[in-house]
C-alpha positions as a Markdown table, in Angstrom:
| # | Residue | x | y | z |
|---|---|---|---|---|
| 1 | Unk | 0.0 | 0.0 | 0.0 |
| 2 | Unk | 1.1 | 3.3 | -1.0 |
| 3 | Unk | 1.3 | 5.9 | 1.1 |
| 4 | Unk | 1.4 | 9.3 | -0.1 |
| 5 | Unk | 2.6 | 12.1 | 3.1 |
| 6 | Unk | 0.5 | 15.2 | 1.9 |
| 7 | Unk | 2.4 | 18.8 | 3.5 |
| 8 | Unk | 0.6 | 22.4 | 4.1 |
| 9 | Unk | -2.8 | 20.6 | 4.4 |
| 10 | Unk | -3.8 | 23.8 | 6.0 |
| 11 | Unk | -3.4 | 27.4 | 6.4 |
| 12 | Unk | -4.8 | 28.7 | 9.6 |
| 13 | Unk | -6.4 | 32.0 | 10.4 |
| 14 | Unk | -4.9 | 31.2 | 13.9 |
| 15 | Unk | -1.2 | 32.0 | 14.9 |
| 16 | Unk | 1.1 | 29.5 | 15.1 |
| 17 | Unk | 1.9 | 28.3 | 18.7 |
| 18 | Unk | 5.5 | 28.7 | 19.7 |
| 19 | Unk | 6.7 | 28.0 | 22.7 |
| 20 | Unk | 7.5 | 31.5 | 24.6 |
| 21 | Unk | 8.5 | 30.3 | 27.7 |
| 22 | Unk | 6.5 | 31.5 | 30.9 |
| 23 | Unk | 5.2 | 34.8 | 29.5 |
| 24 | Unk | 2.8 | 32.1 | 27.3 |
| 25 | Unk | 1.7 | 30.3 | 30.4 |
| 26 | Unk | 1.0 | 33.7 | 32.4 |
| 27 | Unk | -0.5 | 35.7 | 29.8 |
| 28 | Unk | -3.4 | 32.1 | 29.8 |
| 29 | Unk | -3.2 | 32.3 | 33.5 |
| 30 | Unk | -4.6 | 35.5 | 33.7 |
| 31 | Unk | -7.3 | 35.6 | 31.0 |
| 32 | Unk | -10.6 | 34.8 | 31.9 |
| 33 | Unk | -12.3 | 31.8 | 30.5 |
| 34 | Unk | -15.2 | 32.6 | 27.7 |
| 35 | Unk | -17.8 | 30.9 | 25.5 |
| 36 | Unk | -17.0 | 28.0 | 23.4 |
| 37 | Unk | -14.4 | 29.2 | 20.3 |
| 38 | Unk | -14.9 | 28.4 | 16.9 |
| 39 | Unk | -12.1 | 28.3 | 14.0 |
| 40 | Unk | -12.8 | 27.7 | 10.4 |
| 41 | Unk | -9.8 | 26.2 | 8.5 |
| 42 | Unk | -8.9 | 27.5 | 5.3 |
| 43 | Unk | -7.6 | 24.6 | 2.5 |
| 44 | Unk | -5.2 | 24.9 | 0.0 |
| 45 | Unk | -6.8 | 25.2 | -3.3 |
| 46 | Unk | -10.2 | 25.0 | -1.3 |
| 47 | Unk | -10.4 | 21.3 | -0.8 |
| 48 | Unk | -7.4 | 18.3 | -0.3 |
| 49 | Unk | -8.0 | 15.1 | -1.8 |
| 50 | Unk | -5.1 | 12.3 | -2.2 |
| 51 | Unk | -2.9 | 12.3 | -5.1 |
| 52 | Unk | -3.8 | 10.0 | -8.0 |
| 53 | Unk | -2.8 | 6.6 | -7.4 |
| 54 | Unk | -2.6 | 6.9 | -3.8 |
| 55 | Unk | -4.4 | 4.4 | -1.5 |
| 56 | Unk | -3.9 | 6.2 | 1.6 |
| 57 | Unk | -2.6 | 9.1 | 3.3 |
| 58 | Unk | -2.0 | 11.3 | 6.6 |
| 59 | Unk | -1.7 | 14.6 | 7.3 |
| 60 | Unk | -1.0 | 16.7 | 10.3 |
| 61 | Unk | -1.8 | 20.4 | 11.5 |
| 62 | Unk | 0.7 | 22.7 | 13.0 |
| 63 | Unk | 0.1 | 23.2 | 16.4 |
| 64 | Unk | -2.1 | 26.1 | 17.7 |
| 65 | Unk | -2.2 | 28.7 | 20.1 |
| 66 | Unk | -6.0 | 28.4 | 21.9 |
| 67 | Unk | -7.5 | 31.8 | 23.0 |
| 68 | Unk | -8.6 | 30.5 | 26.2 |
| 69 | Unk | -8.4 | 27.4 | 28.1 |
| 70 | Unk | -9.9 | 24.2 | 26.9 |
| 71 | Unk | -11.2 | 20.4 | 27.9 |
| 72 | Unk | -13.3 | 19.8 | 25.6 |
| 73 | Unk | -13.1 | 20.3 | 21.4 |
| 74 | Unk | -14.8 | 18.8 | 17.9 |
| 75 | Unk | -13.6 | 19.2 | 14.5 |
| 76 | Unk | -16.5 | 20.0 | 12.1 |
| 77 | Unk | -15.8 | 18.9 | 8.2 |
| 78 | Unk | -17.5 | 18.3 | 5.4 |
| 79 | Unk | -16.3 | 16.1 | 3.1 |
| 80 | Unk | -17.4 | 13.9 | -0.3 |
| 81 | Unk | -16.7 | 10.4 | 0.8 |
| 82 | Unk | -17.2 | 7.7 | -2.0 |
| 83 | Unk | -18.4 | 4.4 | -1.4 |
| 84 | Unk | -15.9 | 2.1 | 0.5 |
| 85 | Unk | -13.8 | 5.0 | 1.0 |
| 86 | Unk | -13.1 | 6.7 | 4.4 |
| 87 | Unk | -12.0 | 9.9 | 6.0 |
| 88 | Unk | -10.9 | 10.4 | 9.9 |
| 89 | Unk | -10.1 | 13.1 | 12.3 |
| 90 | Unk | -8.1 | 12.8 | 15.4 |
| 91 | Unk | -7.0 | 15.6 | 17.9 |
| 92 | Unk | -4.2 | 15.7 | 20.2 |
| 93 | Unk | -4.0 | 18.8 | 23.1 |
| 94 | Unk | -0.9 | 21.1 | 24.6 |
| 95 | Unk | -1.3 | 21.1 | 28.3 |
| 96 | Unk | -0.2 | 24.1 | 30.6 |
| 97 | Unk | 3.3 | 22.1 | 30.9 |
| 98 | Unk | 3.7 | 21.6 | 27.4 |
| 99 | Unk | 2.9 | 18.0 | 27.3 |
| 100 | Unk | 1.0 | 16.9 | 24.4 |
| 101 | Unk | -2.1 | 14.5 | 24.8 |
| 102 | Unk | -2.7 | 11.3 | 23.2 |
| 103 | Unk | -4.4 | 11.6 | 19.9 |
| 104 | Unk | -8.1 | 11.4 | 20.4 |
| 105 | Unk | -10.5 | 10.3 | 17.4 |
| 106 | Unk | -13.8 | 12.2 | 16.3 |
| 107 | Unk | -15.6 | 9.1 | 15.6 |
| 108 | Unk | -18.2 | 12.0 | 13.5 |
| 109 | Unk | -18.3 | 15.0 | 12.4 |
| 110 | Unk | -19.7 | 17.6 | 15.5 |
| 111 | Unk | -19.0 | 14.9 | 18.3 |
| 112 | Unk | -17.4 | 15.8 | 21.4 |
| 113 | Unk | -14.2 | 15.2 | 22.8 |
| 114 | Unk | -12.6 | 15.3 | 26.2 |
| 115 | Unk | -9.6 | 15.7 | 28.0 |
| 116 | Unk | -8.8 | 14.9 | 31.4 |
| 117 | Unk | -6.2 | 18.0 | 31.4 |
| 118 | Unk | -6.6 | 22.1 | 30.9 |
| 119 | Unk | -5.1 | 23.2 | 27.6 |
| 120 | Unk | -4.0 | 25.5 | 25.7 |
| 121 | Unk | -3.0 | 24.3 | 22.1 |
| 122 | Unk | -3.9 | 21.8 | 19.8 |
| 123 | Unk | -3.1 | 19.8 | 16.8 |
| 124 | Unk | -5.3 | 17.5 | 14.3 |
| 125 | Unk | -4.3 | 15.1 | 11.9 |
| 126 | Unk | -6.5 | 13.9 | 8.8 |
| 127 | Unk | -6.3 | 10.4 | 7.6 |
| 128 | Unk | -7.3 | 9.4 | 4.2 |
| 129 | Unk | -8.2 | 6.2 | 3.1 |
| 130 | Unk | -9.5 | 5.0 | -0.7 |
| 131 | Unk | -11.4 | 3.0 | -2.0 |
| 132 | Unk | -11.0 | -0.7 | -4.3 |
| 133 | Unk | -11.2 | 1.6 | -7.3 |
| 134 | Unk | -8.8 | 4.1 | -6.2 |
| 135 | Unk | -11.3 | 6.8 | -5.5 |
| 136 | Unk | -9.9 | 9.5 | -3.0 |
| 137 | Unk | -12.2 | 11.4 | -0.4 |
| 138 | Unk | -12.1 | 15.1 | -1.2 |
| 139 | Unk | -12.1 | 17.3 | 2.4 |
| 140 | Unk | -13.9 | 20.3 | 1.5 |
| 141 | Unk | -14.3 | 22.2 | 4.9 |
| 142 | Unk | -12.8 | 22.1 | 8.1 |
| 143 | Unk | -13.8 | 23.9 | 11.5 |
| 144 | Unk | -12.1 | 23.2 | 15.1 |
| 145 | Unk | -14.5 | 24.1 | 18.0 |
| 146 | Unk | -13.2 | 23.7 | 21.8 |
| 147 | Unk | -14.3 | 24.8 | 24.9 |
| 148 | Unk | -14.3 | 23.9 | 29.2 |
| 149 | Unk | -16.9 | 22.6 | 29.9 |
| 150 | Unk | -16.8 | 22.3 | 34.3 |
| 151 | Unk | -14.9 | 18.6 | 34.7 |
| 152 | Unk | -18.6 | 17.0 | 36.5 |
| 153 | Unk | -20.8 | 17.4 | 33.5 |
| 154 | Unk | -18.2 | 15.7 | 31.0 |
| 155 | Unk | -19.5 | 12.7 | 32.8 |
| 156 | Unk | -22.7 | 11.6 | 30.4 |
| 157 | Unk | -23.8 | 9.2 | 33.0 |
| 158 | Unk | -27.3 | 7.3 | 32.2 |
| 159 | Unk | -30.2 | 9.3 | 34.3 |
| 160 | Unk | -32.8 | 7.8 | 36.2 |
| 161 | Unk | -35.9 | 6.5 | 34.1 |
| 162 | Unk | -39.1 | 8.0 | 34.0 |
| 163 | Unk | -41.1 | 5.3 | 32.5 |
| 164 | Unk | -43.4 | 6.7 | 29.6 |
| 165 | Unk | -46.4 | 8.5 | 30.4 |
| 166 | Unk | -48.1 | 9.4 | 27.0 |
| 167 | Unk | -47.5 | 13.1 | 27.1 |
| 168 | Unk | -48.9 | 14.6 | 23.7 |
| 169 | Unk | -46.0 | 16.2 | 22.0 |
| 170 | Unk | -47.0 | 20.2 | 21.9 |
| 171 | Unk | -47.8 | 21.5 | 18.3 |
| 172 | Unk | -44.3 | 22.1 | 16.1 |
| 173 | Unk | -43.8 | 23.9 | 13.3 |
| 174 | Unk | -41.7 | 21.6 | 11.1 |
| 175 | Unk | -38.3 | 22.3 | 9.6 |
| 176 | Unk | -40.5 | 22.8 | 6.0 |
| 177 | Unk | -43.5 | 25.1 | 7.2 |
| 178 | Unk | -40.5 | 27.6 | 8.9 |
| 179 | Unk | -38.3 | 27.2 | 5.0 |
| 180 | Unk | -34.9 | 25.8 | 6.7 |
| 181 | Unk | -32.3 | 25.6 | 4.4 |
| 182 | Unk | -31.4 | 21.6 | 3.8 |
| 183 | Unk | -28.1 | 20.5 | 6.3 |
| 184 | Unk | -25.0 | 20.2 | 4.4 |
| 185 | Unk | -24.2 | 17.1 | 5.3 |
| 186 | Unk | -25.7 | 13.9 | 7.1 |
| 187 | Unk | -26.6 | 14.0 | 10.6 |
| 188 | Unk | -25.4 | 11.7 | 13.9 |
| 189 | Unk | -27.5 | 10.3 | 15.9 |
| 190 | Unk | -27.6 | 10.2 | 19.3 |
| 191 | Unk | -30.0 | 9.1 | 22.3 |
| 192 | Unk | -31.1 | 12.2 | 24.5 |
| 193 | Unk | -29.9 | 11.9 | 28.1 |
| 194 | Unk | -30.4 | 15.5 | 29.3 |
| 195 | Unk | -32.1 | 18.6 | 27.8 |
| 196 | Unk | -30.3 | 22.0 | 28.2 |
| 197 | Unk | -32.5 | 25.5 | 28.4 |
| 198 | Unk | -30.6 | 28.6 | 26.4 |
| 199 | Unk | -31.7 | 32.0 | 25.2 |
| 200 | Unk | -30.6 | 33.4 | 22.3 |
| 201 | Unk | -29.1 | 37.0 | 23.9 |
| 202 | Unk | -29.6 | 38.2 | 20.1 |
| 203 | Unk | -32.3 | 38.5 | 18.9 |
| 204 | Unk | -34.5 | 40.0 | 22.1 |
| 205 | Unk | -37.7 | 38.3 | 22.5 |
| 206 | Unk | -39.3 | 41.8 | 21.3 |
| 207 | Unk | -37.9 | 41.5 | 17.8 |
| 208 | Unk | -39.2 | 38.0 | 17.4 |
| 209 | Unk | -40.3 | 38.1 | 13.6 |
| 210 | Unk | -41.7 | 34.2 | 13.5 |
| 211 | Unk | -40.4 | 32.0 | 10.5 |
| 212 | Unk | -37.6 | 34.6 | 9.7 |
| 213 | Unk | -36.6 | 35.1 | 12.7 |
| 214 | Unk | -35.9 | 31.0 | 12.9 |
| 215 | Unk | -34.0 | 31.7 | 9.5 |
| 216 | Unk | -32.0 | 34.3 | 10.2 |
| 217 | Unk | -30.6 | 31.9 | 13.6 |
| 218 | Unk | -29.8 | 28.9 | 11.0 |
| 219 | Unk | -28.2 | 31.5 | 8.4 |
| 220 | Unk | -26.0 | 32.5 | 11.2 |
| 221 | Unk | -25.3 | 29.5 | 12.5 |
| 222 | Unk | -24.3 | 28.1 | 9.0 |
| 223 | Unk | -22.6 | 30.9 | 7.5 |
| 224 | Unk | -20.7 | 32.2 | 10.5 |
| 225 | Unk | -20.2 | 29.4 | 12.7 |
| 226 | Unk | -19.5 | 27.0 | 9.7 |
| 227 | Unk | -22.0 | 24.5 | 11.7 |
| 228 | Unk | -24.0 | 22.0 | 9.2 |
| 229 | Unk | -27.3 | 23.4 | 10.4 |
| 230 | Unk | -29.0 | 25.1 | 12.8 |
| 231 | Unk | -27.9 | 24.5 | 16.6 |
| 232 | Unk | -30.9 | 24.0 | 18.4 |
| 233 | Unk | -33.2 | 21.1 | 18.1 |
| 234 | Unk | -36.2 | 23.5 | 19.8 |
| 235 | Unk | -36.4 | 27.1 | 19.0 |
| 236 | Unk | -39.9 | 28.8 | 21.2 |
| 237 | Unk | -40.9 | 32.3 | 20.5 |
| 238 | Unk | -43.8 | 34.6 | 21.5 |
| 239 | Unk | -45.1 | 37.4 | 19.5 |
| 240 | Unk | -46.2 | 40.5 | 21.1 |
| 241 | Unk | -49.9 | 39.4 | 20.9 |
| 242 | Unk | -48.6 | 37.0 | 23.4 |
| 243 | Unk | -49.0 | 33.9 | 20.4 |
| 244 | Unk | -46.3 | 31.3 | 20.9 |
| 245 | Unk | -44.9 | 29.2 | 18.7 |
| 246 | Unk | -42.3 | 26.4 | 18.5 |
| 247 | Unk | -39.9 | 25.8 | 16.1 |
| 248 | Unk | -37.9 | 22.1 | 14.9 |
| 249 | Unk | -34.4 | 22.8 | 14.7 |
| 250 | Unk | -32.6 | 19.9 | 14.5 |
| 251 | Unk | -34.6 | 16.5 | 15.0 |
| 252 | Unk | -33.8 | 15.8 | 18.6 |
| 253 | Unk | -32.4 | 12.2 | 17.8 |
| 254 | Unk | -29.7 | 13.9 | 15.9 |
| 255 | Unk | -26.3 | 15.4 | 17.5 |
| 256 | Unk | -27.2 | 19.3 | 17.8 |
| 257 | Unk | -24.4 | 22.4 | 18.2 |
| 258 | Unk | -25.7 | 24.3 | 21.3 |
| 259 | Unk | -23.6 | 23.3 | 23.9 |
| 260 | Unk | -19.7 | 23.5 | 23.1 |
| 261 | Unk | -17.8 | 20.4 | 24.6 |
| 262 | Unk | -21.0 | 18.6 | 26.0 |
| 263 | Unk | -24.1 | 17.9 | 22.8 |
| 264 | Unk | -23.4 | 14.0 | 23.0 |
| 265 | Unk | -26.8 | 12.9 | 23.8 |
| 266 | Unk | -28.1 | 16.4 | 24.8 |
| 267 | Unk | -31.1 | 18.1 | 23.6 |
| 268 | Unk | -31.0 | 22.0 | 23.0 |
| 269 | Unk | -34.4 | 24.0 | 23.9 |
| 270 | Unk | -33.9 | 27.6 | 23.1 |
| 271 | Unk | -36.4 | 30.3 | 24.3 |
| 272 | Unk | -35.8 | 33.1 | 22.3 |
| 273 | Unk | -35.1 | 36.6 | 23.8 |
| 274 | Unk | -32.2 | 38.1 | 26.5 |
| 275 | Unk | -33.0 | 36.7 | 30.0 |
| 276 | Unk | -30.6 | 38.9 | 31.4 |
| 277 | Unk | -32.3 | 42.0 | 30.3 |
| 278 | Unk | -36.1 | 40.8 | 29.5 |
| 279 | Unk | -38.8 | 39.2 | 31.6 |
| 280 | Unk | -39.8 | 35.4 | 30.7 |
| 281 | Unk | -42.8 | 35.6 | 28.9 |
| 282 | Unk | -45.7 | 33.2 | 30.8 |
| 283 | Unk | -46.9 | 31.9 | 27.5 |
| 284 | Unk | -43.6 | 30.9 | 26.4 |
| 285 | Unk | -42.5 | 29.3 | 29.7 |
| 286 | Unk | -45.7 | 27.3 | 29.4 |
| 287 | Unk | -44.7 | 26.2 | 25.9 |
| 288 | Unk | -41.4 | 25.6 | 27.0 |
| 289 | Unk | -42.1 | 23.4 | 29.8 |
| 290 | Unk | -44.4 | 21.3 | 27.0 |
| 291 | Unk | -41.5 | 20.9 | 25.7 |
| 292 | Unk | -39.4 | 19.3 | 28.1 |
| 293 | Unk | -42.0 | 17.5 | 29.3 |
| 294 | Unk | -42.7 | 15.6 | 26.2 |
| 295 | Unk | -38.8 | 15.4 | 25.6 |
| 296 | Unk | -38.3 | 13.9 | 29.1 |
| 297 | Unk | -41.5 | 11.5 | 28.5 |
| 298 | Unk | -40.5 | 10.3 | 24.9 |
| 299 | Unk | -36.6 | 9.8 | 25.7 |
| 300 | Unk | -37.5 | 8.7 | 29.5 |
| 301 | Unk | -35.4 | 11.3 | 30.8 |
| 302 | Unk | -35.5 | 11.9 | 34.1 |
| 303 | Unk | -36.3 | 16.2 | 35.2 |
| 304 | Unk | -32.9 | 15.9 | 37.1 |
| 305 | Unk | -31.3 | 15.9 | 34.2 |
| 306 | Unk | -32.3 | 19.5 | 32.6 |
| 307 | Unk | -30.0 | 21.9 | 33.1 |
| 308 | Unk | -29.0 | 25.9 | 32.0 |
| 309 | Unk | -26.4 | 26.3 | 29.5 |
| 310 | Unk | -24.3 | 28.0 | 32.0 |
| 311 | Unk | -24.0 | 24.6 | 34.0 |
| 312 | Unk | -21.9 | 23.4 | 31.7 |
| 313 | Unk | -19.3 | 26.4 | 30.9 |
| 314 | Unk | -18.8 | 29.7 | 31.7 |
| 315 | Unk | -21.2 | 31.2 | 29.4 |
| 316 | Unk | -24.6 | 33.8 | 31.2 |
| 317 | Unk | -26.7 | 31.9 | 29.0 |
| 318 | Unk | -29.7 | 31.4 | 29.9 |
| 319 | Unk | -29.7 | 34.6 | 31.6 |
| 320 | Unk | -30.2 | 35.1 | 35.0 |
| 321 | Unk | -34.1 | 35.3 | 34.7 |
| 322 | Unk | -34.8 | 32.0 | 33.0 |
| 323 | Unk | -31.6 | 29.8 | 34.9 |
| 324 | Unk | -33.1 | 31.2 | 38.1 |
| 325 | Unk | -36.2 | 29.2 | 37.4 |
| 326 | Unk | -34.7 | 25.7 | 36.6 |
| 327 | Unk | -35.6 | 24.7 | 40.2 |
| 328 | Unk | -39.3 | 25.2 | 39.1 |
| 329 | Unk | -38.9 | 24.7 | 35.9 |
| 330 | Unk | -38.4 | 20.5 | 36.7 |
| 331 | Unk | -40.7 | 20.7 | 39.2 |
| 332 | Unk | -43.6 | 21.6 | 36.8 |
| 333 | Unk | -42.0 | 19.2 | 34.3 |
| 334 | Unk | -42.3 | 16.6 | 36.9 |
| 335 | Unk | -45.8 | 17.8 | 37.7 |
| 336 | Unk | -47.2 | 16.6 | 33.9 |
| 337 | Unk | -44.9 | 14.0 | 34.4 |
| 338 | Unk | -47.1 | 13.1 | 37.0 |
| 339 | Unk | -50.4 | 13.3 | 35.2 |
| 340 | Unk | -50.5 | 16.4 | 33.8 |
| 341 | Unk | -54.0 | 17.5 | 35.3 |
| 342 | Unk | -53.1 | 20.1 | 37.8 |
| 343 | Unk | -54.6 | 17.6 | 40.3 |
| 344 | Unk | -51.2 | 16.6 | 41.9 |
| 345 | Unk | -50.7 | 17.4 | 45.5 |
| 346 | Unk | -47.8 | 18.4 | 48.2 |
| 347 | Unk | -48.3 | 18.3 | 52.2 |
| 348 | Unk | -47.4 | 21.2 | 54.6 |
| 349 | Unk | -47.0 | 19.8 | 57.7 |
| 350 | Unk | -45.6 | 21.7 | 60.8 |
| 351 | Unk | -46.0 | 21.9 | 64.6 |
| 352 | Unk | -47.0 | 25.5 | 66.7 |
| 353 | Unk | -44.8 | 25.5 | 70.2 |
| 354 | Unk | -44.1 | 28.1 | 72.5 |
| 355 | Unk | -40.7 | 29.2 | 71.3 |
| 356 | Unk | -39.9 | 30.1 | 75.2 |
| 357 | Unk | -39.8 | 26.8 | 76.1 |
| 358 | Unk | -38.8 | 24.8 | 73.3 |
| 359 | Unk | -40.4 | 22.7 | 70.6 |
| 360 | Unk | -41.7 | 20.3 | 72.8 |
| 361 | Unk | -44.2 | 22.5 | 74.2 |
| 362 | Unk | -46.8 | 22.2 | 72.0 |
| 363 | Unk | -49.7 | 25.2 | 71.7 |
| 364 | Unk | -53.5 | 23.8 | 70.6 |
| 365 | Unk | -55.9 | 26.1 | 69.7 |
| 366 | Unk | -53.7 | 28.0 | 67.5 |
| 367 | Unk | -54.7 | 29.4 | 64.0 |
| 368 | Unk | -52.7 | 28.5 | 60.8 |
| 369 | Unk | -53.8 | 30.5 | 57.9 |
| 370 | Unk | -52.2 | 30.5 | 54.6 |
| 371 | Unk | -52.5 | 32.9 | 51.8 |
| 372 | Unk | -55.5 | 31.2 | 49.9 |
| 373 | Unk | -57.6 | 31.2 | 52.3 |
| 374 | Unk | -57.4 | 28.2 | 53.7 |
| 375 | Unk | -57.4 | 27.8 | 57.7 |
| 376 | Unk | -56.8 | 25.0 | 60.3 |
| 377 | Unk | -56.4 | 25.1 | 64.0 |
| 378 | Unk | -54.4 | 23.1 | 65.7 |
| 379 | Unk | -55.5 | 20.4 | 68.2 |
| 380 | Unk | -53.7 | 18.8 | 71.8 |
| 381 | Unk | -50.6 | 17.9 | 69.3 |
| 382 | Unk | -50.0 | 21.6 | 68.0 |
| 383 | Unk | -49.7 | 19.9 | 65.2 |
| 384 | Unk | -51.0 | 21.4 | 61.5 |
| 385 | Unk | -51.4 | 19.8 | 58.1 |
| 386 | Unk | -52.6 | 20.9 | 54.9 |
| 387 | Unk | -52.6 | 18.6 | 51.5 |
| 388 | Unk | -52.0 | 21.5 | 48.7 |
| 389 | Unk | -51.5 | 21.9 | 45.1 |
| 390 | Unk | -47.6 | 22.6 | 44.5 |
| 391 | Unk | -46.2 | 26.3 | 45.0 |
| 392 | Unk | -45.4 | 28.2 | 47.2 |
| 393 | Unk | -47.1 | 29.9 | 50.5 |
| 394 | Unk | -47.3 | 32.2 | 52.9 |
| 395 | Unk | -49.1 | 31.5 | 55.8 |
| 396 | Unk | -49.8 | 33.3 | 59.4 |
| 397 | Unk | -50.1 | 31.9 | 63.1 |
| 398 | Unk | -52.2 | 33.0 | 65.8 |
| 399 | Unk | -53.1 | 32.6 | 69.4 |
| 400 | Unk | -55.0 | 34.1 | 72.0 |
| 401 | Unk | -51.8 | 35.7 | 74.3 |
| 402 | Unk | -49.4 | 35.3 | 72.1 |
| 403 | Unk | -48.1 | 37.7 | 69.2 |
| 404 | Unk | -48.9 | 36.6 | 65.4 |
| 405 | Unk | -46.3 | 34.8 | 63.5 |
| 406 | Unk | -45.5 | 33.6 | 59.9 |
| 407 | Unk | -43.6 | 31.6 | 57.5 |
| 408 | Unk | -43.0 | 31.0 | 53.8 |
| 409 | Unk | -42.1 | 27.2 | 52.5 |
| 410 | Unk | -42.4 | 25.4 | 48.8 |
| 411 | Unk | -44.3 | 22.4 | 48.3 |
| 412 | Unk | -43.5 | 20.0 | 45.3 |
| 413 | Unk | -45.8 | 17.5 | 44.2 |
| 414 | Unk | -46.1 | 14.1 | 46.2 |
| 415 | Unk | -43.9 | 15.3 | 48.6 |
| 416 | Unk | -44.4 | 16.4 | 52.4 |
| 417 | Unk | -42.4 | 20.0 | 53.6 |
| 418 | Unk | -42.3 | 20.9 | 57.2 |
| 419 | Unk | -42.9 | 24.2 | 58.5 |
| 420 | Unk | -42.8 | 24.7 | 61.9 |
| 421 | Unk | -43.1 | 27.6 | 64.0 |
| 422 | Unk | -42.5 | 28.6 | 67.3 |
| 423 | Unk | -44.6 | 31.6 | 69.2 |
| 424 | Unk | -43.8 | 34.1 | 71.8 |
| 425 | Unk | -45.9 | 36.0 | 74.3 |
């Protein structure tokens, strides 16, 4: 077998690493980490094929100078691949003291990769392979992507199961009704483990324009990020009638682009708008959690397992306003989980004492009332219980000679919260 060594495979719109001693290492020690980086590859003569005659060959990259800290990276390509004829990436990473990785392969296009170390280089190598008839693959595109990605979440352990529960899956507008442009290339598929929520920061939820607006996301994502097709495999926006609608990205079974280092088996829900600046629209929370709710039931994922963008890197998406609300968020995905009917239930459950003489010393005849109304008064126990929808309340507690007292807890579905409280004279 032939093998023909191929040189200048690429020219990089990168510098060159070069090993500057420790002003290298402190000029990456003091610069902060930021969202996931992207490099597109430019190829000599726009695309590298083997010579003729060749059965096989392999070329490597120069090594590159990362602008920030990585653990995680993918190479993107696009290549024409006859039949019986093969192409394959592998990367290999510069650690903070200069010691190079193994080479690790990208099994496909767009999959992630991980390294047990913080880098700050990196190198790839291209093998080609031909076919019986001598057909060579021709490597058209080629764009590195890398990113950290917090060490915990590289781990894509299996969740809990749900077991299926027939949720309907919410109305979508489909991938032809919006007019997406067809991927460039194939997709990978992959079997959803965890959902991630993300905004878009730009645009805001107030200049959500519907179908172009779901266009203008995919041009972007394919013309500047050099991605095969839109990112997101759920894009939800709200007019400002208050309509909302959601949007197919990417089929959810397929490997998406939405979370740098970490889309292995991870769904991307994307609720248009700037969380960090605008209020979460109610209707598009509602359609949102629809959303995940059907995702988790279809994919038997358990609510655990949805999680903010910003869980995974050090990115503020989903902005403050929406990640605040992942708490809630599962618990009202675990509420349809649950039966979907609003019928679910949580118990408060607390004792009134005399906070003089300790917890033991239980008070009767004292009157719990919480902020719908709804009143109990305790008997020889002290004891008080109330069987509630989920949320969250406020409630008061009175006795004759002794002063008025209150509380706030959370109740969850199926689940009992105590809530206490002690009274003085």
């Amino acid at each position: 077998m032939r093998v023909c060594i191929i040189s200048l495979l690429f020219v990089l719109s990168t510098n060159i690493f070069a090993h500057d001693e420790l002003q290298y290492t402190d000029r990456f020690t003091a610069q902060k980490m930021t969202r996931c980086q992207c490099e597109k590859v430019t190829l000599i003569d726009g695309s590298i094929q083997l010579y003729p005659e060749t059965s096989s060959g392999k070329l490597t990259s120069d090594s590159v100078q990362s602008k920030m800290f990585f653990n995680a990276a993918t190479i993107n390509y696009f290549a024409d691949i006859p039949q019986g004829a093969s192409i394959q990436f592998e990367i290999s990473a510069l650690n903070r003291n200069f010691e190079w990785s193994e080479w690790k392969q990208i099994h496909t296009s767009e999959a992630d990769v991980h390294f047990k170390e913080t880098n700050q280089a990196y190198r790839y190598r291209v093998i080609f392979e031909a076919n019986s008839e001598g057909q060579s693959p021709q490597l058209n595109e080629v764009q590195v992507c890398y990113d950290f990605v917090f060490p915990h979440m590289t781990v894509d352990a299996l969740p809990s199961r749900m077991g299926v529960r027939g949720v309907t899956k919410p109305s979508v507008i489909s991938r032809r009704d919006w007019g997406a442009r067809p991927a460039k290339k194939g997709y990978s598929y992959h079997s959803p483990r965890r959902l991630t929520i993300h905004h878009t920061y730009r645009p805001l939820a107030s200049s959500f324009k519907g179908a172009s607006t779901i266009r203008s996301i995919q041009n972007y994502h394919m013309d500047s990020n050099g991605w095969s097709d839109i990112g997101y495999h759920f894009l939800i926006g709200t007019y400002s009638s208050g309509k909302t609608v959601v949007y197919q990205g990417r089929p959810e079974n397929v490997l998406g682009a939405h979370t740098g280092g970490a889309n292995t088996n991870n769904v991307g829900v994307n609720l248009i708008g700037d969380y960090d600046l605008e209020k979460v629209n109610p209707n598009g929370y509602k359609a949102m959690i629809n959303v995940l709710a059907w995702l988790c039931d279809r994919y038997n994922v358990n609510p655990n397992e949805i999680y903010g963008h910003k869980d995974f890197s050090n990115t503020a998406c989903p902005g403050q306003g929406l990640y605040s609300r992942i708490p809630q968020i599962k618990r009202d995905v675990r509420n349809i989980l649950n039966g979907g009917s609003g019928n679910e239930t949580g118990t408060l459950i607390g004792a009134v004492y005399d906070s003089a003489k300790g917890s033991s010393v239980r008070l009767s005849g004292a009157t719990v009332t919480l902020n719908n109304g709804k009143k109990i008064v305790t008997g020889s126990d002290g004891v008080f219980r109330f069987q509630i929808k989920p949320g969250t309340y406020n409630y008061t507690i009175s006795k004759s000679g002794y002063k008025t007292s209150s509380a706030s807890r959370s109740v969850q579905a199926n689940e009992t919260t105590w809530g206490s409280v002690g009274l003085s004279k």
